[in-house]
SERO-4910 file (N, C-alpha, C, O; in steps of 0.05 Angstrom, whole numbers):
BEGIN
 pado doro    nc1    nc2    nc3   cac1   cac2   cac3    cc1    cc2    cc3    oc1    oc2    oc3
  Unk    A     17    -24      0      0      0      0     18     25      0     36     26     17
  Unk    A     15     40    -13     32     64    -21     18     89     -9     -6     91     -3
  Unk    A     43    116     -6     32    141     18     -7    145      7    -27    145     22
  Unk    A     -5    146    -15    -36    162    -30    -47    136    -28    -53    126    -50
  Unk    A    -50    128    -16    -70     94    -15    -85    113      1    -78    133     12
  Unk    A   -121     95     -1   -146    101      7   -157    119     38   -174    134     47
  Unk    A   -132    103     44   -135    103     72   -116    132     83   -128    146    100
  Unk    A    -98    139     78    -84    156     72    -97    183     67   -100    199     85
  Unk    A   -108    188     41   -123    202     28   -145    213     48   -148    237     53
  Unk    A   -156    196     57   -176    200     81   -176    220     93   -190    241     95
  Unk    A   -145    205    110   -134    223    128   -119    251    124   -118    267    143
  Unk    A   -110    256    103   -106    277     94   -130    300     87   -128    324     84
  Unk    A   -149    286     86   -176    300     91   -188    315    116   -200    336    118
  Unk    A   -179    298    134   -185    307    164   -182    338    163   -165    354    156
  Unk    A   -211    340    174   -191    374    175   -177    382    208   -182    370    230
  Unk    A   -161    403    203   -154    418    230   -170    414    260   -165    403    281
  Unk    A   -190    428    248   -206    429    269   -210    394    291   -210    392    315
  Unk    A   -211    378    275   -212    352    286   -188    348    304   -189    340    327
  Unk    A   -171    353    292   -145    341    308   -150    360    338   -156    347    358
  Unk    A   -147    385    340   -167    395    358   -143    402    386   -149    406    410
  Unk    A   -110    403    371    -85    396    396    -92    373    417    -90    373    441
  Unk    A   -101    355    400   -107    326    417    -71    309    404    -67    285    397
  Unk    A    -54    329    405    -26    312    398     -2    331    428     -3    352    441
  Unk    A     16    309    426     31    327    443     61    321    444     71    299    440
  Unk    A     72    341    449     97    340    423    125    350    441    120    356    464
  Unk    A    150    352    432    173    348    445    188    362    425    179    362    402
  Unk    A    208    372    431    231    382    414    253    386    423    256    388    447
  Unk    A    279    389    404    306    374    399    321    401    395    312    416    378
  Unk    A    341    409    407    360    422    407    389    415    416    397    399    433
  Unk    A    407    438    395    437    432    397    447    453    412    433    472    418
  Unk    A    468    452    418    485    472    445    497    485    421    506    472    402
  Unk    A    494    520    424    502    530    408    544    538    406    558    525    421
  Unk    A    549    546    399    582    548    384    586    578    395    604    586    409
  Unk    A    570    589    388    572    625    384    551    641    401    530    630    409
  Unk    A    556    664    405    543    679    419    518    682    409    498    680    425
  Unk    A    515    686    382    492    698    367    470    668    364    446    668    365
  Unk    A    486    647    360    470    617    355    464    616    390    441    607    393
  Unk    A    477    620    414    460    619    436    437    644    439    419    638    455
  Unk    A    434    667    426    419    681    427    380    665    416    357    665    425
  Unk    A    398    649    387    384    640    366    366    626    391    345    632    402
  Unk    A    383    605    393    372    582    407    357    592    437    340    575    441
  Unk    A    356    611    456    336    618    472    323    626    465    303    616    475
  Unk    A    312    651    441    293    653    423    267    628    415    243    628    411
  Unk    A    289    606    415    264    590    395    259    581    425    236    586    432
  Unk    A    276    568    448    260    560    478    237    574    481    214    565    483
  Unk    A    246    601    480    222    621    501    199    614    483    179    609    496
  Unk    A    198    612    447    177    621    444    163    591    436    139    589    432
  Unk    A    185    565    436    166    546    437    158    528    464    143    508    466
  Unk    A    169    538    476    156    535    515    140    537    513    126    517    518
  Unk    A    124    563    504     90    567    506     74    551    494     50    557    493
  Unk    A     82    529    482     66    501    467     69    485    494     62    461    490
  Unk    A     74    488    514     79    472    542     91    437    526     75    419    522
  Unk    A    113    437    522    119    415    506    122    392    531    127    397    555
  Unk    A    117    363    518    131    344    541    149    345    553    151    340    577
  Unk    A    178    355    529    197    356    547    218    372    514    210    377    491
  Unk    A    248    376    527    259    385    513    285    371    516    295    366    538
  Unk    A    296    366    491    321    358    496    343    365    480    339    379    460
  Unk    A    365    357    487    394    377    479    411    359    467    419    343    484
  Unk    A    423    354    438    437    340    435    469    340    448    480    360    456
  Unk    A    479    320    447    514    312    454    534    307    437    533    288    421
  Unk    A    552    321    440    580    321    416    595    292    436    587    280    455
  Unk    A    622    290    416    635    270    427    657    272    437    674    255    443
  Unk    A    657    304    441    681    315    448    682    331    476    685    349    459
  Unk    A    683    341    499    682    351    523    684    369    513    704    356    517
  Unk    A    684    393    500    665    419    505    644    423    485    638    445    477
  Unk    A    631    397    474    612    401    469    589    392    493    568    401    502
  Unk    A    609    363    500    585    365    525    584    383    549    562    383    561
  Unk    A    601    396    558    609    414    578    578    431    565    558    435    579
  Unk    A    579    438    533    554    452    528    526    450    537    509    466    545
  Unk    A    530    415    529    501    418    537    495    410    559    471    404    562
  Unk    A    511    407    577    504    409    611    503    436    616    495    442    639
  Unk    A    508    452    602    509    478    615    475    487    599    457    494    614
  Unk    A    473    485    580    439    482    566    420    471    585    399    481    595
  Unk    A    429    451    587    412    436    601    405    442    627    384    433    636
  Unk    A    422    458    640    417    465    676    403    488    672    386    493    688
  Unk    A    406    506    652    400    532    645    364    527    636    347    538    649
  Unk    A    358    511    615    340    507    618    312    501    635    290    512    634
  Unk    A    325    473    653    313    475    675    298    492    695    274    495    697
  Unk    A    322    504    709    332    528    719    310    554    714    296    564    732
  Unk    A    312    560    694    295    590    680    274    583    662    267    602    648
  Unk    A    262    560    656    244    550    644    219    538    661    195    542    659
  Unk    A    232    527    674    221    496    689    208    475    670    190    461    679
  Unk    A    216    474    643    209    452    627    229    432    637    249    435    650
  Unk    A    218    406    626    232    378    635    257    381    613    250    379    589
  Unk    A    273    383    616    299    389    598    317    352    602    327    340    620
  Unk    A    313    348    577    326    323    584    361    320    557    361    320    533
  Unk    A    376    319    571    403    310    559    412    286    539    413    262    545
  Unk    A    418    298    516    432    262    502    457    264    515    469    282    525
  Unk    A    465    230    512    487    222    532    496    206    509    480    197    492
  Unk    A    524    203    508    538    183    492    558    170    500    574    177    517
  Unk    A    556    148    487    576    129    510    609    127    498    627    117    510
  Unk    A    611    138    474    625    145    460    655    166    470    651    188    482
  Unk    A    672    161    466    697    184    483    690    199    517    692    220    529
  Unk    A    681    168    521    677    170    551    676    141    565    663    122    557
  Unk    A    692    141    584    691    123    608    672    110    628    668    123    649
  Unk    A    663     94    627    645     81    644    647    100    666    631    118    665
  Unk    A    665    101    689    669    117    700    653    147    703    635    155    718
  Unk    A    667    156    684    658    188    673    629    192    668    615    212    669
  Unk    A    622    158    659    587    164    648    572    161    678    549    167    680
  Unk    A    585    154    697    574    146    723    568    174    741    552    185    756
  Unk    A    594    177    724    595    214    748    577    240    731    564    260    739
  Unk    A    581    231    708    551    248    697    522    244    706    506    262    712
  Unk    A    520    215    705    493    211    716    486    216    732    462    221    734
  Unk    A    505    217    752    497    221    783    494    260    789    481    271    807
  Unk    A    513    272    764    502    306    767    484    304    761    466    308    778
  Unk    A    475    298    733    449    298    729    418    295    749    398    310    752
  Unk    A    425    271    758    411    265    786    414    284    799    397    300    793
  Unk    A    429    292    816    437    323    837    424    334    828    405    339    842
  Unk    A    422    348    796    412    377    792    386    372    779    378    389    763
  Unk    A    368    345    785    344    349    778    333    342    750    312    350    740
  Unk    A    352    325    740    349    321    712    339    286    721    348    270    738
  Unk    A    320    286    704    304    257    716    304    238    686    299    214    685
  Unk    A    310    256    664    308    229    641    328    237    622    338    259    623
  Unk    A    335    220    605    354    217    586    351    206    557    340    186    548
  Unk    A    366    225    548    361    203    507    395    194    513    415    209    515
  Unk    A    393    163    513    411    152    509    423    136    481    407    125    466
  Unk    A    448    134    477    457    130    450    483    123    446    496    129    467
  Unk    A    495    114    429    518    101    428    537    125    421    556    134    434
  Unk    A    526    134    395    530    158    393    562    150    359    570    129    348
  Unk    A    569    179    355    581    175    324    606    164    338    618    171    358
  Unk    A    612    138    315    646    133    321    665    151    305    661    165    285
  Unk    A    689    148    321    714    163    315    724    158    288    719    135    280
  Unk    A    735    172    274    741    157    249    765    137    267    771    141    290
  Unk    A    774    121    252    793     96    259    784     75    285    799     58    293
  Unk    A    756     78    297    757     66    319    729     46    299    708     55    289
  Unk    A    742     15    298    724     -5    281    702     -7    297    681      0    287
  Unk    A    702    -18    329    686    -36    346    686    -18    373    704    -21    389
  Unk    A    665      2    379    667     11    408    669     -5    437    663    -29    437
  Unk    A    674      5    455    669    -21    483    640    -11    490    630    -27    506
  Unk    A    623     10    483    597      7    489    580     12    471    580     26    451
  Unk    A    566     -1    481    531      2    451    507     12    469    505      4    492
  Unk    A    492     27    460    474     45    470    451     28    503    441     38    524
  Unk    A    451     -7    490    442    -21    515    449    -24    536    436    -30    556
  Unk    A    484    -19    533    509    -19    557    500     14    567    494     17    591
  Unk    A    499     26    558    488     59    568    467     55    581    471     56    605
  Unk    A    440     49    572    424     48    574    416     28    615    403     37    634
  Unk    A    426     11    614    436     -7    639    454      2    656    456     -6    679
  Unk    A    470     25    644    491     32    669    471     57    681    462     59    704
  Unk    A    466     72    662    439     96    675    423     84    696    422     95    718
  Unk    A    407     57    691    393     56    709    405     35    733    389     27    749
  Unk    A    429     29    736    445     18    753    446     42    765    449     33    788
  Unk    A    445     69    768    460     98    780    429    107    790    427    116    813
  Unk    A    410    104    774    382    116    786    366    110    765    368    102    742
  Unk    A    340    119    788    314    116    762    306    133    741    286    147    744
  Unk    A    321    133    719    322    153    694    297    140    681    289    117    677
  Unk    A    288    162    675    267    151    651    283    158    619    289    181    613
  Unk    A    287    136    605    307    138    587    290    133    555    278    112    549
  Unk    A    295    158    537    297    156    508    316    134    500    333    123    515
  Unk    A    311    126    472    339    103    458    312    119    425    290    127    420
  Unk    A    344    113    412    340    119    384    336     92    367    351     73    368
  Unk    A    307     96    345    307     76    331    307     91    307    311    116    307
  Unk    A    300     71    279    305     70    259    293     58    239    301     38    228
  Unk    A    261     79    231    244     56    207    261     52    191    262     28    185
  Unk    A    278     67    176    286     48    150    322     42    160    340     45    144
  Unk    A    326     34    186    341     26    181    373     35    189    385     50    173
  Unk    A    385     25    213    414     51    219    432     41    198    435     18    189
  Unk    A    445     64    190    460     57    167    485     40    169    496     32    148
  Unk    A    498     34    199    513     13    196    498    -19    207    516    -33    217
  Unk    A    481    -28    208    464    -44    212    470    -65    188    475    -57    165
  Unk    A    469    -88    196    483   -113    181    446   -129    167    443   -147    150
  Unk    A    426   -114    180    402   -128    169    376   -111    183    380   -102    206
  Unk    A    355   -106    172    334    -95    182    332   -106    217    335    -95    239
  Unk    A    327   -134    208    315   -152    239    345   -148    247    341   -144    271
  Unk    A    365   -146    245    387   -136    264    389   -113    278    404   -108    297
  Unk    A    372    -96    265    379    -70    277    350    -75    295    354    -68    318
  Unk    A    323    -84    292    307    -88    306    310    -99    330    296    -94    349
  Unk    A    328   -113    329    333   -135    353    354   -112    369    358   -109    393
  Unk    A    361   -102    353    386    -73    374    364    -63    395    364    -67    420
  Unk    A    338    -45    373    335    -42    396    313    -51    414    303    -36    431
  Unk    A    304    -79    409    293   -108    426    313    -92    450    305    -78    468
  Unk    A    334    -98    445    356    -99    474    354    -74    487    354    -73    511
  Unk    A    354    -56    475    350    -28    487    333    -25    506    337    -17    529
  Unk    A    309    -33    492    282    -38    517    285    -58    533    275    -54    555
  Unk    A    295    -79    529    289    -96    544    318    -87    573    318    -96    596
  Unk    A    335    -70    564    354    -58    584    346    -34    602    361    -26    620
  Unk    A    317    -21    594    312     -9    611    299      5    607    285     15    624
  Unk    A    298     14    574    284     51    565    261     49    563    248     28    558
  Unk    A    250     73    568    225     71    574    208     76    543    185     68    539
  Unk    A    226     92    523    210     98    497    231     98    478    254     95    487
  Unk    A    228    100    454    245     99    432    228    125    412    205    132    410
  Unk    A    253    134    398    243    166    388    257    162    364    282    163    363
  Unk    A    234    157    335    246    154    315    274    171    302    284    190    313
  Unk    A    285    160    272    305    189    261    276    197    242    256    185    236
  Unk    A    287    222    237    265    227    221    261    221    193    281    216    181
  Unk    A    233    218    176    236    200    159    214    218    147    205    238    159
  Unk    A    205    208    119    180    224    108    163    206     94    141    213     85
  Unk    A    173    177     90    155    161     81    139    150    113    151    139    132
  Unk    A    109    158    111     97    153    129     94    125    130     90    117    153
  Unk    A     95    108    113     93     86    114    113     66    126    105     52    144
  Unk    A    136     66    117    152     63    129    164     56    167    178     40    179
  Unk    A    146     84    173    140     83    208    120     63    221    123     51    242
  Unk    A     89     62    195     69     47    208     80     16    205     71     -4    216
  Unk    A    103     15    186    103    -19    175    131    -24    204    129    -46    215
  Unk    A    145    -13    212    170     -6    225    155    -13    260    165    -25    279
  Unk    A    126      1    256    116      5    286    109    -28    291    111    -42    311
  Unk    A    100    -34    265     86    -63    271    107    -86    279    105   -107    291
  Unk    A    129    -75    267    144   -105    276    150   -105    300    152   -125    314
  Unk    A    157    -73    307    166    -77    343    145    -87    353    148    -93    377
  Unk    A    117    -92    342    100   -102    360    107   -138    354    114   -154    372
  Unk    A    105   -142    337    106   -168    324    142   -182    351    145   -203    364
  Unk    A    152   -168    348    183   -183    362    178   -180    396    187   -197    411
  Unk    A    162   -155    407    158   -160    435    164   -129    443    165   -123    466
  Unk    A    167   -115    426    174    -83    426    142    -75    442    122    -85    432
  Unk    A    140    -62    461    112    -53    477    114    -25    479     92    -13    479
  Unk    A    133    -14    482    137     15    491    138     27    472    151     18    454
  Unk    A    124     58    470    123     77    449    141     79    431    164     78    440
  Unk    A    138     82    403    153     90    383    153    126    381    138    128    361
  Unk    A    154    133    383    153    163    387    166    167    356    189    159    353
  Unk    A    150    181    333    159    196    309    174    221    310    167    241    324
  Unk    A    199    219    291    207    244    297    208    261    269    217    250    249
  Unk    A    200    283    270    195    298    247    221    326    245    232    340    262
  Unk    A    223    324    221    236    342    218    219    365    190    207    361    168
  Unk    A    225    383    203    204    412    191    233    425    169    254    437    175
  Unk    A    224    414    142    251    422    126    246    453    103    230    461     87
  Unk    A    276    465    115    268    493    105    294    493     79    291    502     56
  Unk    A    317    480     90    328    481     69    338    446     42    359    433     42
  Unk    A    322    445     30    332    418     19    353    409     11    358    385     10
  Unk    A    370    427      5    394    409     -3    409    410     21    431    405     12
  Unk    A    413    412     49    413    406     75    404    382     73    420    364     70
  Unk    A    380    378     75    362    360     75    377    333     64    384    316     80
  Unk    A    381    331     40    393    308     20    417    301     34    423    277     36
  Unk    A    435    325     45    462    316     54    459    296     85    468    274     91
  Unk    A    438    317    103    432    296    128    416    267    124    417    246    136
  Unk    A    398    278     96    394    244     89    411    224     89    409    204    102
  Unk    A    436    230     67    456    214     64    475    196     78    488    177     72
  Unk    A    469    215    105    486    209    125    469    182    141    481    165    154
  Unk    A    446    181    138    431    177    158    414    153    148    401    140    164
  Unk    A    411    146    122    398    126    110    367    133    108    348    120    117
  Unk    A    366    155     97    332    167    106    328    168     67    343    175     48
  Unk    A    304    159     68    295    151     38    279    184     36    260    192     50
  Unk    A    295    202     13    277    225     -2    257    206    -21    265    192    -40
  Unk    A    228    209    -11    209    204    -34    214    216    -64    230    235    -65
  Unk    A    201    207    -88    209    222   -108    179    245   -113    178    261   -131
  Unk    A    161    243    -94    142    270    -97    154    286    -74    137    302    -67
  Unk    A    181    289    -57    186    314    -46    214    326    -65    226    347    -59
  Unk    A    219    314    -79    242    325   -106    213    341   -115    206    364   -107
  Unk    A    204    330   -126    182    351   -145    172    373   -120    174    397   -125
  Unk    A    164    366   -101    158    399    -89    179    417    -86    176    441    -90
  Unk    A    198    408    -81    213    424    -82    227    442   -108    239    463   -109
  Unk    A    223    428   -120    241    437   -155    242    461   -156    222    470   -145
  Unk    A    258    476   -163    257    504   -177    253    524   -143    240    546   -141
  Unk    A    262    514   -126    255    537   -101    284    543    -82    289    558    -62
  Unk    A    302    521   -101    332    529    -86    333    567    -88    357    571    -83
  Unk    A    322    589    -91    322    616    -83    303    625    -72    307    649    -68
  Unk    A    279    617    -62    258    622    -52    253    603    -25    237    584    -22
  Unk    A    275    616     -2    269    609     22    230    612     36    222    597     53
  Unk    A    217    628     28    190    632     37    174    614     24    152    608     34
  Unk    A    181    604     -2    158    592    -13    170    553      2    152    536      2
  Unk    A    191    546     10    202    531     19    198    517     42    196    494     50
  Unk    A    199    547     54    177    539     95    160    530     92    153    510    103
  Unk    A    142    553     65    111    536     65    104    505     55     83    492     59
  Unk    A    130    495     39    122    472     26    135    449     55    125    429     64
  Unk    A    160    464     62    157    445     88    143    441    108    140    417    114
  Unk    A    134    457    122    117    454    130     83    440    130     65    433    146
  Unk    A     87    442    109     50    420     94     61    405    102     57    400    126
  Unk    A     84    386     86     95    363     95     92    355    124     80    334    131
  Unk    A    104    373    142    101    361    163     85    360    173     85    341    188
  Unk    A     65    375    173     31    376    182     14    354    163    -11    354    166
  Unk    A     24    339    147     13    325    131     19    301    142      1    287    149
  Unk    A     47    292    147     54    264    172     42    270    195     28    251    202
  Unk    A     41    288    209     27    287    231      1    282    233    -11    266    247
  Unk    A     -9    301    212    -44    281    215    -48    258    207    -70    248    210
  Unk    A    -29    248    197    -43    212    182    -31    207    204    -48    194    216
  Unk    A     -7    209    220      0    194    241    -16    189    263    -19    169    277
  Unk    A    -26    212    264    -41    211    285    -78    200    285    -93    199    305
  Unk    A    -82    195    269   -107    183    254    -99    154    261   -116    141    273
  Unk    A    -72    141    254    -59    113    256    -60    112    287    -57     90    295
  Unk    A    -65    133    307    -64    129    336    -46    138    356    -46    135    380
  Unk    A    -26    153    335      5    171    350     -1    194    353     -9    210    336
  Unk    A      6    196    393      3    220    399     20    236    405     19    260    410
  Unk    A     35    223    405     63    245    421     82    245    390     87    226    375
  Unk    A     90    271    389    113    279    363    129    292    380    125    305    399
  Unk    A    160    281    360    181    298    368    196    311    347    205    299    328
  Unk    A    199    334    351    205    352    333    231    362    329    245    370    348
  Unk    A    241    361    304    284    369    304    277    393    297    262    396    277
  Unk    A    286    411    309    275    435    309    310    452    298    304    471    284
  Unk    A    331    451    300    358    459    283    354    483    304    361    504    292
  Unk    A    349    487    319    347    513    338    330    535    324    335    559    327
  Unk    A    313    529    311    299    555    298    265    544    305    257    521    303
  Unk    A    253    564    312    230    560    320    205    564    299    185    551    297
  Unk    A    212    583    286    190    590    266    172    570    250    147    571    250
  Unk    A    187    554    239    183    534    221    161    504    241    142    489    235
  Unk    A    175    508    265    166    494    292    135    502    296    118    486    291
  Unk    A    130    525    304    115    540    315     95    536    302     76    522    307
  Unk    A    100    554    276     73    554    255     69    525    253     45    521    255
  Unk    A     78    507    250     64    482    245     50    455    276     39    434    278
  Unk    A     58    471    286     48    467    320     22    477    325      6    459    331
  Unk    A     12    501    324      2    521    318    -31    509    297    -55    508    301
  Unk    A    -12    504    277    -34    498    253    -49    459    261    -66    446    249
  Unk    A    -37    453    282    -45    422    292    -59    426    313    -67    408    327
  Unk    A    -65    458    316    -86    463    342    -68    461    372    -77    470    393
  Unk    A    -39    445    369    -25    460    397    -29    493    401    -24    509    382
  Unk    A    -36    499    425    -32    531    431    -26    532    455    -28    519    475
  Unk    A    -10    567    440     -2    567    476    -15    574    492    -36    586    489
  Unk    A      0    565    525    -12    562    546    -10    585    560     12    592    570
  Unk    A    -40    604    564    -40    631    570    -44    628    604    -56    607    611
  Unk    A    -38    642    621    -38    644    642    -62    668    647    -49    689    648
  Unk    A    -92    674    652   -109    687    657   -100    698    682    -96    685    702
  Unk    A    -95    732    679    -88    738    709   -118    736    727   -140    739    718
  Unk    A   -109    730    757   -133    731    770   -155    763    776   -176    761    789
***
């Protein structure tokens, strides 16, 4: 059955009004480099906080001052937000040890959950000593984290077989996490056929979709490449001819993503997580147009 099958179509019918912000959603940020990209990046917090999101989280470099970053994001958040700010952790250019004494700040300063991950290898390093289930088990050896793990409908790109990488993350859950938070993908199909097998092998815990809101495409193609994420051949054609027309670009990404979200959510998914690249706009308006709104505080 293909995206425009019957059933599909339907749902692309749904209107707005139905969905009714009966979805509820999460988003992904990086520790900024520069003064002006930390400016960037509290900009898009402040103004997508007011969607009262599940939670927020901060990606991890593999290098100590990127993570020095986003521990410092991450407390900051907390801190001046009071959203649930949750940290990626990598087990990657770090010590059992070292991952022990992170967890346990984390713990201290109030950080209660984690996206855990193996995370990128070094160039020259073949075989790491940990894989995201060894993370995943030492976290909750240290405390009760409620723990993210990353899956993969079509597939992690060093993965030796579909059902191999399924069974990865069989182990993931069965080591402790409480949810799994797709990469992002745009063949919707793909996720519903992806959802079924974790049910089919013993997978119980949420698949959580992760969407990415695309403004620039040939970005787009390059993080595909990296990542084993299938470009449909009807988002080549929306896009054609708009490599100079950033405005007409938002708007076509954006449908897109308001277009997976409602069939997804028609299929029964409620919680979305959103890669938001630190920019909110693109976030917002399509948050916004799914009937999330923000949460006004009526003075007394």
């Amino acid at each position: 059955m293909g995206f425009h099958s019957a059933r599909h179509v339907e749902a692309l019918n749904q209107t707005m009004a139905e969905l009714n912000g009966d979805i509820n959603v999460s988003f992904e940020f990086f520790p900024p480099n520069s003064e002006q990209m930390e400016q960037t990046l509290w900009d898009s917090i402040d103004r997508l906080s007011t969607l009262a999101p599940k939670f927020v989280s901060v990606t991890y470099g593999a290098n100590s001052g990127t993570r020095d970053r986003t521990h410092k994001v991450i407390k900051d958040i907390q801190e001046k937000t009071g959203l649930i700010a949750v940290p990626h952790l990598t087990c990657i250019d770090a010590s059992r040890s070292e991952l022990r004494d992170i967890a346990k700040d984390y713990w201290n300063s109030g950080i209660r959950s984690i996206v855990a991950l193996r995370g990128d290898l070094p160039e020259g390093l073949a075989k790491p000593d940990m894989y995201a289930e060894d993370l995943v088990r030492l976290l909750k050896e240290e405390a009760d984290f409620d723990i993210s793990v990353a899956a993969y409908p079509e597939v992690h790109p060093e993965a030796k077989s579909a059902q191999a990488d399924l069974l990865s993350l069989k182990r993931k859950i069965d080591a402790g996490a409480n949810r799994a938070i797709t990469q992002f993908f745009f063949d919707v199909e793909s996720y519903l056929r992806f959802r079924d097998r974790c049910v089919t092998i013993g997978i119980d815990t949420e698949i959580v979709p992760g969407i990415l809101p695309v403004s620039n495409y040939q970005t787009l193609l390059k993080f595909a490449g990296f990542s084993n994420v299938r470009i449909p051949n009807w988002m080549h054609q929306r896009f054609q001819g708009l490599e100079n027309d950033q405005n007409t670009r938002n708007l076509v990404g954006a449908s897109i993503a308001m277009d997976q979200v409602r069939v997804l959510s028609q299929e029964g998914v409620k919680d979305f997580h959103f890669y938001t690249l630190n920019r909110s706009d693109l976030t917002y308006a399509i948050c916004h147009s799914l009937g999330v709104r923000p949460q006004i505080t009526v003075p007394a």
